[in-house]
C-alpha positions as CSV (number, residue, x, y, z in Angstrom):
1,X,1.0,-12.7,-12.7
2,X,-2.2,-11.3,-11.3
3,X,-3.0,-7.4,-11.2
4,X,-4.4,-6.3,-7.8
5,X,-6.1,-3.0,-6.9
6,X,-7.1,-1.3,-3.6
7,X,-8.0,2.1,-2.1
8,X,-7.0,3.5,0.9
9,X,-7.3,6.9,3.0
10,X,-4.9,9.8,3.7
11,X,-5.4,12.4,6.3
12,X,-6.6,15.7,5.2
13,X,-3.0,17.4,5.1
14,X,-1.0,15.1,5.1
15,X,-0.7,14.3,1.0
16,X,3.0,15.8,1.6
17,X,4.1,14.1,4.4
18,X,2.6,10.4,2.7
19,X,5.1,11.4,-0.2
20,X,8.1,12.6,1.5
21,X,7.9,8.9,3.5
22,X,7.3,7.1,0.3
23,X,10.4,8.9,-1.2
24,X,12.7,7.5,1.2
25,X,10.6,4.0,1.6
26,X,13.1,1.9,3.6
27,X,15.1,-0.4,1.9
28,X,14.0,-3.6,3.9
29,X,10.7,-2.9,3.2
30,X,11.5,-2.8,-0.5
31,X,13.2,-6.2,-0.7
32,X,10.8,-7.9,1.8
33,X,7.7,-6.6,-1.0
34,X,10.0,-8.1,-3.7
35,X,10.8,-11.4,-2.0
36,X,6.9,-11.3,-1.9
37,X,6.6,-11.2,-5.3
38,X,5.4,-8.1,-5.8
39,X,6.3,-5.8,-8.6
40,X,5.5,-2.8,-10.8
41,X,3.2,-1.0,-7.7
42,X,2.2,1.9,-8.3
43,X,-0.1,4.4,-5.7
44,X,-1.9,7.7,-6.9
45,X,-3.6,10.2,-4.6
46,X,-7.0,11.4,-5.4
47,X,-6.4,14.7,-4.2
48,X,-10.4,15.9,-4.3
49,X,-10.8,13.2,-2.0
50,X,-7.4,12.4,0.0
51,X,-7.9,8.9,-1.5
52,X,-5.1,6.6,-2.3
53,X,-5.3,3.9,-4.9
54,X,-2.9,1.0,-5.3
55,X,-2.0,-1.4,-8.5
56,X,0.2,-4.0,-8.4
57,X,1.4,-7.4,-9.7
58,X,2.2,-10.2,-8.1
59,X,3.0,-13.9,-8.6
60,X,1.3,-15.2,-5.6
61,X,-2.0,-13.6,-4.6
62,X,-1.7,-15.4,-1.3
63,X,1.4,-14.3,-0.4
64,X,-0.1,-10.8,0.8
65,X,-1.5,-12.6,3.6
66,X,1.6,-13.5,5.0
67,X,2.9,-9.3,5.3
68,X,1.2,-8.5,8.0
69,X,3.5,-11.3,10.1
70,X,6.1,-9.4,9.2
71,X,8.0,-7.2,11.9
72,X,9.2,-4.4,9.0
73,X,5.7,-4.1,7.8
74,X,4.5,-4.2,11.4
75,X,6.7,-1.2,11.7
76,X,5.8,0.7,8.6
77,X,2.5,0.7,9.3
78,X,3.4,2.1,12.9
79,X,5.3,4.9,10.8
80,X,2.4,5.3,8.7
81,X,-0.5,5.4,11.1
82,X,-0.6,9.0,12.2
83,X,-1.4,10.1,8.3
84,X,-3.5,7.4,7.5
85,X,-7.1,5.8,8.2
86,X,-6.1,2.8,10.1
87,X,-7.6,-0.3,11.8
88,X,-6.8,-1.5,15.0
89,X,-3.5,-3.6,14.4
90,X,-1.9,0.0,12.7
91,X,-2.4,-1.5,8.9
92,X,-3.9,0.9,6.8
93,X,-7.8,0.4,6.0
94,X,-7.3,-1.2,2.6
95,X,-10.7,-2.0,0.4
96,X,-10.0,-4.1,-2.7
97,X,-11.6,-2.9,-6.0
98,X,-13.2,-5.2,-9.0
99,X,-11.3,-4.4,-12.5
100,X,-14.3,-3.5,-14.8
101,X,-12.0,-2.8,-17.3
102,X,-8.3,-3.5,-19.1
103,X,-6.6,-2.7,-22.1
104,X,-3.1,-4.6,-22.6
C-alpha cells in the first residue's frame, strides 16, 4: 500500500460549497475510487490559504493514471471546476508533495 499526498486550490468563498459537494460525493464516484484501489482519503482545507491537501492509500500507484479516462471523473471534475483552480481538461491543478516525515 503506498501513501500519496497532493495539494490543490479552492476558490476564495467557496470552502462551503467544496464541502456541501463532498458531503453528498456521488456514489459512482465512490465505488469507481474503490475499484481503483484507493482507500482511507482524507482532504483538509487550509483555510488561511484556501488550500486543499489530500492523503491517500492506494495499492496501485499507477492506477491514478487511468481516472482521468473515466467518464464519472470526467464529470466530477466538470461539477467541481467553477470552485476550484483547474487546468484545461476541468481536473483540478493537483501538485504532489515529498513525505519528509512519518510516524506509524
Amino acid at each position: 500500500m503506498k501513501r500519496l499526498a497532493f495539494k490543490m486550490y479552492l476558490n476564495k468563498g467557496a470552502e462551503e460549497e467544496y464541502k456541501k459537494r463532498h458531503d453528498a460525493i456521488w456514489p459512482e464516484l465512490v465505488s469507481l475510487l474503490k475499484n481503483t484501489g484507493i482507500e482511507d482519503y482524507s482532504i483538509f482545507l487550509d483555510e488561511e490559504t484556501s488550500t486543499l491537501f489530500g492523503v491517500l492509500k492506494i495499492s496501485d500507484a499507477e492506477a491514478l493514471d487511468k481516472l482521468p479516462e473515466k467518464e464519472i471523473m470526467k464529470k466530477w471534475w466538470e461539477y467541481m471546476k467553477d470552485i476550484m483552480r483547474t487546468n484545461p481538461d476541468n481536473s483540478p491543478v493537483n501538485i504532489p508533495l515529498k513525505e519528509v516525515f512519518h510516524l506509524n
